[in-house]
C-alpha positions, 0 to 999 in steps of 0.5 A: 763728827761732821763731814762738810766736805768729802774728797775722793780721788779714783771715782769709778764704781767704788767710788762713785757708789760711795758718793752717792750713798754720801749725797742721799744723806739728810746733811749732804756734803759737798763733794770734790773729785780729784781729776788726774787725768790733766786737760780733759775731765773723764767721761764719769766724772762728767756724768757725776757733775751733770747728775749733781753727785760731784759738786767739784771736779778739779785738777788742782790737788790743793782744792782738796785743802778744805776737806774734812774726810778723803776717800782713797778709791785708786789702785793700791799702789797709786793710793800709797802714792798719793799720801805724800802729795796730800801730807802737805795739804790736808787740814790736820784734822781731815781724815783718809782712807781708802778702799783697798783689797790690800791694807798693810802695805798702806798702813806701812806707809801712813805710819812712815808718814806720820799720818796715823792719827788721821787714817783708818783704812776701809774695806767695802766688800761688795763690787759688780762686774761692770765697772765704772762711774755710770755702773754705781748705785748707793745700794751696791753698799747695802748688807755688803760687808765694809771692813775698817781697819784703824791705826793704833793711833786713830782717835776712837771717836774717828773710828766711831765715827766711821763706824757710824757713817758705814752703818749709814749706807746700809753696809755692815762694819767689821773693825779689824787690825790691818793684818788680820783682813790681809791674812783673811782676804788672802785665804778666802778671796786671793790664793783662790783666784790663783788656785783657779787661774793655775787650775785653767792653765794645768788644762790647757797646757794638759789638752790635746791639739783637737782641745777636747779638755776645752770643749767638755770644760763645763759643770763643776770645771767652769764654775769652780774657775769662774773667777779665774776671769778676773783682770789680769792688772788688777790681779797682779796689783793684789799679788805684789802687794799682799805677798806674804799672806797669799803665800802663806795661806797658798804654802798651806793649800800645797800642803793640803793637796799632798795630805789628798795625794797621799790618800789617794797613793794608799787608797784610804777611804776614810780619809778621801771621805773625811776631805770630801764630809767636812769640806762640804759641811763647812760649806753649806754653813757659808751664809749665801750672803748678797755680797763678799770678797768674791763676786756672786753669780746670778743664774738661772737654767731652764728646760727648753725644746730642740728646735730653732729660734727657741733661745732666741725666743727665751733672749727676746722674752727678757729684752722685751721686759727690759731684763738684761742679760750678761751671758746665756747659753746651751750646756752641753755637759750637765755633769752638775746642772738641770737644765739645758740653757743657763743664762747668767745676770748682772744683779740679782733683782735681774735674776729675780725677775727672769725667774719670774716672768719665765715661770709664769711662761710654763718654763722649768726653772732651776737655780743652784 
């Protein structure tokens, strides 16, 4: 299937990624973003023209006409809301799709519309931290999981054909119906970010007015609630539109904290070890793949000497070799680390390098 014409609407780091790995294609399309934002072009998009990943950039919902495949890369709800402004305009052989954490509710109203036979829904797993147009790199695809979810009435050679164009980015296509990723990604990606929001506000409505729990919170407590950092927006967005299987899944959580409550009130030894052996079990099989529903951490922690200017000097070790940092501290608690100072990296090749070049320094390094 020839794509000689990709639309997208939302053009941040998803999408942007998108349209790069689109541009490094033998046979490039030609690619128009839809500009909502009216009288002014944002600044991404204007980097995207300047770097010729965007051919056009229109405010005109209608130049979208001659698209052959539209790619949906809005929030949820505002992608819904696009896809009764588009029915009227598309060819009746272009094909949407999107980008969505959440598939259902879209499939809901692409069937109501009567555009299943030109949607199949589109999950990538992959993301960063930062975010945005000028953040994106084709690579951000690559090994990543990217879900696709057709409609009963997609044509096989769409979904095929999507197939294809997913492999061709170096991502990993996984076809499944529309409510099983949402039972999915609601157990393994959405009722943990409100496992740990709810985890961070149990202690801090639990500590003191001298906030010891807050000064000891380290260890196993950070790294276990990282996530509860997410956008609040975004987060809220996922909430109200995968209701059912979040508290599907978060009734059943509940419900497994009872069964420790009770071997905890009766002080059964076989069961708290049971709960401890397999959940551990089941964990190291995880495969420590590069991406997922939740976004991976790039650390290290190293030994350092007590004495002034010595982070400063490790912080000007990297800078000085262009390896940027997104976080770097003492850990005071060490209850599940070695090493004294951790710093935390955007990517992994960061990571990587850091490791590296401060092993080539004699320090001691050690990686989770």
């Amino acid at each position: 299937m020839n794509w000689n014409v990709v639309g997208f609407i939302g053009f941040g780091l998803i999408g942007g990624s998108l349209a790069r790995a689109l541009k490094e294609q033998e046979s490039a399309p030609k690619i128009i973003a839809y500009n909502y934002h009216t009288g002014q072009t944002p600044k991404g998009l204007a980097l995207a023209l300047s770097d010729h990943v965007l051919d056009v950039v229109t405010e005109d919902m209608n130049d979208l006409a001659e698209c052959d495949l539209i790619f949906l890369c809005a929030p949820v709800l505002k992608n819904i809301e696009y896809l009764s402004a588009l029915k009227p305009i598309i060819k009746r052989d272009c094909i949407l799709t999107d980008v969505g954490s959440v598939k259902s509710n879209i499939h809901e109203a692409v069937t109501e519309l009567g555009l299943s036979a030109q949607f199949i829904g589109g999950h990538p797993m992959t993301g960063s931290e930062k975010t945005g147009y000028e953040n994106s790199y084709a690579m951000l695809l690559e090994n990543a999981y990217y879900i696709l979810t057709p409609c009963a009435e997609t044509p096989a050679d769409v979904t095929d054909a999507m197939y294809a164009l997913v492999q061709s980015f170096g991502a990993l296509p996984i076809i499944l119906d529309c409510r099983e990723h949402d039972d999915i990604t609601a157990a393994i990606s959405h009722v943990p970010h409100i496992i740990a929001a709810q985890l961070v506000n149990l202690v801090k409505d639990s500590d003191d007015p001298s906030e010891k729990m807050r000064l000891l919170a380290a260890g196993g407590f950070k790294d276990i609630t990282r996530i509860a950092s997410a956008s609040p927006v975004m987060w809220e967005n996922i909430c109200l539109t995968n209701t059912k299987s979040i508290r599907r899944f978060l009734n059943r959580y509940i419900e497994y904290l009872k069964e420790a409550d009770l071997a905890l009130a009766e002080e059964d030894s076989d069961a708290l070890y049971r709960l401890f052996d397999e959940a551990g079990t089941y964990r190291n099989a995880i495969p420590n793949r590069k991406s997922g529903a939740i976004h991976k951490v790039y650390e290290i922690f190293l030994d350092i000497i007590d004495e002034a200017g010595a982070i400063a000097t490790v912080a000007t070790l990297l800078a000085t070799n262009h390896i940027s940092i997104k976080n770097i501290g003492i850990i005071h608690n060490r209850e599940f680390e070695e090493g004294v100072l951790r710093i935390e990296f955007y990517e992994e090749s960061a990571a990587g390098l850091a490791k590296a070049l401060l092993t080539r320094y004699r320090y001691t390094i050690y990686e989770r």
